[in-house]
N, C-alpha and C positions, 0 to 999 in steps of 0.2 A: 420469621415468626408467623403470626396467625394473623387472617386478616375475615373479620365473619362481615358476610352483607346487611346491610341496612333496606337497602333499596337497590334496584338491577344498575344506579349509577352513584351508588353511596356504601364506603365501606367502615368499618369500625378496627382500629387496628392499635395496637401498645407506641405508644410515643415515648421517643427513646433518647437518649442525649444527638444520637446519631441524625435526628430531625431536627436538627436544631438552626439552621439555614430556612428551613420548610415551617418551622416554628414561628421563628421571628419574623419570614414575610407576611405569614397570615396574622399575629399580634399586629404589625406595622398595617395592616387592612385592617383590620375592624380595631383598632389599638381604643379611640374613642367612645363606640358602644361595645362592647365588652367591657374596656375599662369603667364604666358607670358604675355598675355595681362590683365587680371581681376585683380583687385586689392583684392577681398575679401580671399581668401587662405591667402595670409598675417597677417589678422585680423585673422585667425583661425586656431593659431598655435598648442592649445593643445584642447582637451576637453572642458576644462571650456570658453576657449576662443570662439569655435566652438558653446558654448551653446549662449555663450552671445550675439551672432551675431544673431544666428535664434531669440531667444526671443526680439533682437531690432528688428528686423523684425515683430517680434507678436506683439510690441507697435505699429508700424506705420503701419500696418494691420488694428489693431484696430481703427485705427485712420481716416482710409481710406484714407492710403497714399501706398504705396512702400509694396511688397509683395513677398515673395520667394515660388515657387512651386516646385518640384522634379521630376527628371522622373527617374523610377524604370522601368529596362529591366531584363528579367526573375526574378523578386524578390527583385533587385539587384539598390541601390540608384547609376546611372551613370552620373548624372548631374540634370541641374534642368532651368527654364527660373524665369524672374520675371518682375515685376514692380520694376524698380528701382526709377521714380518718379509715382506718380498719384497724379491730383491734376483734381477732377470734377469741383471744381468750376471755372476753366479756359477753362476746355474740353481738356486737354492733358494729356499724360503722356506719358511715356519712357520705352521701353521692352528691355531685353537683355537674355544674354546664359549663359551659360558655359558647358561642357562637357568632360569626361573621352574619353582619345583619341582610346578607344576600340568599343566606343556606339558611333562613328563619323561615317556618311556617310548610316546612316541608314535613314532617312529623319526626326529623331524625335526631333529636335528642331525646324525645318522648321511646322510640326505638332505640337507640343506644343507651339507656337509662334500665329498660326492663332488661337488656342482655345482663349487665352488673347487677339488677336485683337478683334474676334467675340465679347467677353464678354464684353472690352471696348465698344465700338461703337452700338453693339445692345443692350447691358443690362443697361450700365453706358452712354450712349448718351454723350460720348468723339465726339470730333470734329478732333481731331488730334492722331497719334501715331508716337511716334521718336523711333530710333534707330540711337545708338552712338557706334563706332567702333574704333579702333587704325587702322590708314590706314596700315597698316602691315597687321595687322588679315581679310586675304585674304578668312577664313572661313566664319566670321561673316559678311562680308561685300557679301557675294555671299548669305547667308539668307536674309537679307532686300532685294538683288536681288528678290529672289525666293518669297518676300513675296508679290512684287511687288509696293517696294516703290522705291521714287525716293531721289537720293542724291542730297542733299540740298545747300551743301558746306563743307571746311575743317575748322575745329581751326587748326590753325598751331604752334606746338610745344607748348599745351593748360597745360599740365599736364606731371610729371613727375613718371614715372613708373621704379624702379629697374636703378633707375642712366639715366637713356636715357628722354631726351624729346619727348613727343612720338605727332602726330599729331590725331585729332580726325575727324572722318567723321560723318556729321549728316544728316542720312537718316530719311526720314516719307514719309505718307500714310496719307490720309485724309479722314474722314467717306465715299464721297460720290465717292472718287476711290474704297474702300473699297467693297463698297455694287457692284460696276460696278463689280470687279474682281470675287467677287464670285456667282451675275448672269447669268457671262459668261459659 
């Protein structure tokens, strides 16, 4: 498959059920801060469970829906972004993060974030891109900063994470902000 750099020791690459040993060790590392606010470490408590997840992922891949990528820092699976909706025939879909709190602060989900905008908007002729947050996750919410979307509004107390109602921010970007930001 294809694997595009991030940085000269960070690569961005399709996560596949076939990672799924390389999946669950890095869930099993950062299992606790990932888990804060992501709900998928949950769903991926053993191996088989960690496989089943990427390979529902390879269905609605297939599907040309919802997609999970990886970023590997020196060799090394430390997180990963994705498609958590796509949906072309509306012109939207939805990106998010996750990250090993040792591979933070390096800019590379900020970097893996604009490759899937780019690829939305110039390949896929998307109209729109969201990004949804726990207003808590004071990380993820400073990427859609950075990526230079604007927040849109709260759900308040939308969804319930680890016993807490938690609130959701929905941030987007729209093709023709898009294209301005990286004219500039």
């Amino acid at each position: 498959m294809f694997s595009i750099d991030l940085a000269e020791d960070a690569q961005l690459f399709p996560l596949e059920a076939r990672h799924a040993e390389e999946f669950f060790a890095h869930i099993e590392r950062g299992r606790a801060y990932i888990g804060e606010y992501v709900g998928f470490p949950d769903r991926a408590t053993d191996l088989d469970s960690a496989r089943a997840l990427l390979a529902k992922y390879a269905v609605t891949a297939g599907e040309d829906g919802a997609r999970f990528f990886g970023i590997r820092l020196d060799g090394t699976l430390v997180g990963g972004v994705l498609f958590r909706t796509f949906e072309a025939h509306y012109g939207n879909c939805e990106i998010g993060c996750w990250l090993e709190p040792d591979a933070a602060g390096r800019g590379l989900v900020t970097k893996a974030c604009q490759v899937l905008i780019d690829y939305a908007f110039g390949e896929r002729g998307m109209h729109r891109v969201e990004w949804h947050a726990a207003s808590g996750n004071k990380k993820s919410l400073a990427v859609a900063a950075r990526l230079g979307m604007t927040r849109d509004g709260v759900m308040r107390e939308n969804y319930l994470h680890h016993g807490v109602r938690q609130d959701t921010e929905v941030w987007s970007i729209l093709s023709q902000e898009w294209a301005a930001t990286r004219s500039a």
